[in-house]
SEBA-657022 format. One line per 8 residues: for each residue x, y, z of N, C-alpha, C, CB. Coordinates in nm, 2 decimals. Glycine has a CB too. Layout:
N
X/Y/Z/X/Y/Z/X/Y/Z/X/Y/Z; ...
# end
This chain:
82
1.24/-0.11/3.19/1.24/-0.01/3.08/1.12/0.08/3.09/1.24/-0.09/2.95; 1.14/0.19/3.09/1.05/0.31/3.07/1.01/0.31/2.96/1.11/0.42/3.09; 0.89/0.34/2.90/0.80/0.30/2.80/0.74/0.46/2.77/0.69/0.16/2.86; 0.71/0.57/2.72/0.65/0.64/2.70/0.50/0.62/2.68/0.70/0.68/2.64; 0.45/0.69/2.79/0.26/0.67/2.77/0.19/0.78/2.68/0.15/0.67/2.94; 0.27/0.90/2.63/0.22/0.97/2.59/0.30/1.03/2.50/0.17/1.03/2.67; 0.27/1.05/2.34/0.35/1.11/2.23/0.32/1.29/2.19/0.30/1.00/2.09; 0.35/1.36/2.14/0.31/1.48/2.14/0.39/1.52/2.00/0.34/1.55/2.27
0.25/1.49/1.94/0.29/1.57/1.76/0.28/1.73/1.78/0.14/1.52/1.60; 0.38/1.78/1.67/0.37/1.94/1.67/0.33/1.99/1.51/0.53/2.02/1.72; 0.19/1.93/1.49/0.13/1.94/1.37/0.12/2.07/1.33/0.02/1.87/1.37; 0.13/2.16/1.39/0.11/2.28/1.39/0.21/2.44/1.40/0.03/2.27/1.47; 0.31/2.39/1.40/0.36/2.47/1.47/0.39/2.56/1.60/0.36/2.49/1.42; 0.33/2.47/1.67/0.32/2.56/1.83/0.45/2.53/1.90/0.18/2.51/1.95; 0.50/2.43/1.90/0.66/2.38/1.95/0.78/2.40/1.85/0.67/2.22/1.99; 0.84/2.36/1.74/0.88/2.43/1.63/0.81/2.50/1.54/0.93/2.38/1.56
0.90/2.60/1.53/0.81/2.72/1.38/0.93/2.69/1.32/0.76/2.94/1.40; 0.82/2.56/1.23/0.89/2.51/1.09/0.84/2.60/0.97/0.83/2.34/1.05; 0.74/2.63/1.04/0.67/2.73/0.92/0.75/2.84/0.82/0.59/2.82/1.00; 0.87/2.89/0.91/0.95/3.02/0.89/1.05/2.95/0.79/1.02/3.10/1.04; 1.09/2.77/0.79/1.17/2.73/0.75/1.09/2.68/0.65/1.24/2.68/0.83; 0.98/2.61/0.67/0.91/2.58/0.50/0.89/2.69/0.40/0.75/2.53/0.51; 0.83/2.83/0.48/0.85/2.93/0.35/0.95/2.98/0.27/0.80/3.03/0.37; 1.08/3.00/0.39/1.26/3.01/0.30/1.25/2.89/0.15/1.45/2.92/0.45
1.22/2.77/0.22/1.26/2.71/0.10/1.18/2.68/0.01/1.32/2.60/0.11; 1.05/2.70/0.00/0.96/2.73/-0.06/0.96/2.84/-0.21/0.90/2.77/0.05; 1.03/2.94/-0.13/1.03/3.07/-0.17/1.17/3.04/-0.29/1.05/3.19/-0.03; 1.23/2.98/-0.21/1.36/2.91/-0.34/1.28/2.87/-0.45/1.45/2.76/-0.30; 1.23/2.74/-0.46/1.16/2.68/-0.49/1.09/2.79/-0.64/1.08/2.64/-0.36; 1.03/2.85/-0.56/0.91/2.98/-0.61/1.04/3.05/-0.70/0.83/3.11/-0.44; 1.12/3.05/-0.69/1.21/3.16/-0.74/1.25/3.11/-0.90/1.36/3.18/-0.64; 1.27/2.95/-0.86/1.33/2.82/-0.95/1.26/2.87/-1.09/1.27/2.62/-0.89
1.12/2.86/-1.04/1.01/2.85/-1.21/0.94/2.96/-1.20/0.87/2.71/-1.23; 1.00/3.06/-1.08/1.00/3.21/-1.18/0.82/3.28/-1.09/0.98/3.17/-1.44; 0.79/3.21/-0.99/0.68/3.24/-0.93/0.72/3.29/-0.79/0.58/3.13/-0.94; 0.64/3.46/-0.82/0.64/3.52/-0.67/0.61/3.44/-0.51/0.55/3.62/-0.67; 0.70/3.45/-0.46/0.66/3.41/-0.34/0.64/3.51/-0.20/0.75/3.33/-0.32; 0.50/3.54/-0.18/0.46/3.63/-0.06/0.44/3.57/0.06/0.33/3.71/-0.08; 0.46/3.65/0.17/0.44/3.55/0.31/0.28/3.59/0.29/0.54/3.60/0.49; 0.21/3.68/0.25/0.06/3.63/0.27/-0.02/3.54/0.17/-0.02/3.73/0.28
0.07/3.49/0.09/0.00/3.39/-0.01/0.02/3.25/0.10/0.11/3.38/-0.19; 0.18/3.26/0.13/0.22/3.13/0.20/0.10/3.09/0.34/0.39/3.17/0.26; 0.07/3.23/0.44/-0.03/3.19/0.53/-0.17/3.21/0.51/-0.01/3.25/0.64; -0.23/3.20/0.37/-0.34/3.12/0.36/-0.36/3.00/0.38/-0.37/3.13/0.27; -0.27/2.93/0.32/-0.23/2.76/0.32/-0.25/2.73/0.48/-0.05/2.71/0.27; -0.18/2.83/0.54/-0.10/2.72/0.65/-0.28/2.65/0.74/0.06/2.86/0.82; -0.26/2.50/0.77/-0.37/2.46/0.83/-0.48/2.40/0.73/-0.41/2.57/0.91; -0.47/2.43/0.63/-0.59/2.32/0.55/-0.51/2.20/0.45/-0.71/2.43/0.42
-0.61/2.09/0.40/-0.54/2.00/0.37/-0.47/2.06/0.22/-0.63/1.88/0.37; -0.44/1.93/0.19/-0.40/1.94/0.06/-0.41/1.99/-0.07/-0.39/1.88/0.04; -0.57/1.93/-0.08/-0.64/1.96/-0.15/-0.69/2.11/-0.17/-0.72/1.88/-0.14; -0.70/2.18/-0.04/-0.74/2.32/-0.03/-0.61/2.39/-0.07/-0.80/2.36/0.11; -0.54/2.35/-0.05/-0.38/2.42/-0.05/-0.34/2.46/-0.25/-0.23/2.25/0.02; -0.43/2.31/-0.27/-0.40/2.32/-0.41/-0.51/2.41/-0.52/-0.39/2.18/-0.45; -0.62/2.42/-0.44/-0.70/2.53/-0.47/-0.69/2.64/-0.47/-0.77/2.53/-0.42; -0.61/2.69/-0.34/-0.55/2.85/-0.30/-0.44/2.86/-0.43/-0.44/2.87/-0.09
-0.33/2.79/-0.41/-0.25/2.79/-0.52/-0.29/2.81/-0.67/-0.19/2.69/-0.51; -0.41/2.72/-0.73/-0.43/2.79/-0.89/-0.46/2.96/-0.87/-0.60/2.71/-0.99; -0.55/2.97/-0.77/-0.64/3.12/-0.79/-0.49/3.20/-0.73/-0.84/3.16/-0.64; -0.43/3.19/-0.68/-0.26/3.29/-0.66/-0.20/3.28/-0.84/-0.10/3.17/-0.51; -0.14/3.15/-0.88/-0.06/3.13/-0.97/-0.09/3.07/-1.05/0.03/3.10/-0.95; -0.21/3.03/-1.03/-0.25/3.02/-1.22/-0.28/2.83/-1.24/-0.06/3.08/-1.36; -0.35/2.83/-1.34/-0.38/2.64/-1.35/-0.26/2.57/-1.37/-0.48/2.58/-1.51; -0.14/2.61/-1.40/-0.01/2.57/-1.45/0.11/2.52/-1.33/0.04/2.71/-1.53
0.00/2.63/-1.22/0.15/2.59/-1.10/0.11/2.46/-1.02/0.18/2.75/-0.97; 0.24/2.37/-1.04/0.22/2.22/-0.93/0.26/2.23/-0.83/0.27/2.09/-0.97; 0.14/2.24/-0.74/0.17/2.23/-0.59/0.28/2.10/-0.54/0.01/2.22/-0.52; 0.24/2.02/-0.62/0.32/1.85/-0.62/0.48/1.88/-0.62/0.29/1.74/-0.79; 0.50/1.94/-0.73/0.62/1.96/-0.79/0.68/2.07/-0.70/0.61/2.00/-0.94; 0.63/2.17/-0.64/0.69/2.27/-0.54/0.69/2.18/-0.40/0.58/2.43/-0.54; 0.59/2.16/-0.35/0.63/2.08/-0.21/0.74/1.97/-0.22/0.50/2.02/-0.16; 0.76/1.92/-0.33/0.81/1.79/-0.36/1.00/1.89/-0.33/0.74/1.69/-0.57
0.97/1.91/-0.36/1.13/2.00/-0.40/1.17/2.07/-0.28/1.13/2.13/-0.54; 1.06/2.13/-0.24/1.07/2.20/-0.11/1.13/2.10/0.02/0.92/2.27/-0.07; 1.04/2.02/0.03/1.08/1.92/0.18/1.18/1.83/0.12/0.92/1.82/0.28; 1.27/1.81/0.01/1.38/1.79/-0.02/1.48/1.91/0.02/1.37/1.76/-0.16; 1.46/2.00/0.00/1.53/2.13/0.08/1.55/2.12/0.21/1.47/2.26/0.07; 1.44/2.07/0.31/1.41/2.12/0.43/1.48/2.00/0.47/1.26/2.16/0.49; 1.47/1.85/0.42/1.51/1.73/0.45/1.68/1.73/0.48/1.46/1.64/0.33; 1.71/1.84/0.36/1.87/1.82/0.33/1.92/1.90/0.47/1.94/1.92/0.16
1.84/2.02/0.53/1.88/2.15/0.61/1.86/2.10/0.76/1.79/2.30/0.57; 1.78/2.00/0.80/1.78/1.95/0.89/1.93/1.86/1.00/1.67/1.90/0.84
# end
């Protein structure tokens, strides 16, 4: 049995551009509770953690918008489209 010695994550999007497909449903998402969705709001995010993500997000949309509640819904989208 052949055993793989080497795994190769695409944390980044350099082998799929999931990216193009996280912002579509994103942008749903965004539409749901009535908040613009720009692709240059979206590629500030791309590449810092969570926590920074959720920083970028108040100063865009305000103390009100939950990053939790939008990603949560979103990769339920992406989960279903896969």
């Amino acid at each position: 049995m052949n055993i793989p010695k080497v795994a190769i994550f695409d944390m980044d999007g350099l082998i799929f551009n999931t990216e193009r497909q996280f912002f579509k449903f994103e942008s749903m998402v965004h539409k749901k509770y009535g908040y613009p969705s720009r692709i240059e709001d979206f590629t500030q995010t791309l590449g810092l953690s969570f926590a920074s993500v959720k920083e970028v997000h108040k100063k865009i949309f305000g103390e009100d918008f939950s990053t939790e509640q939008i990603f949560k819904e979103t990769r339920e989208l992406v989960a279903k489209d896969v």
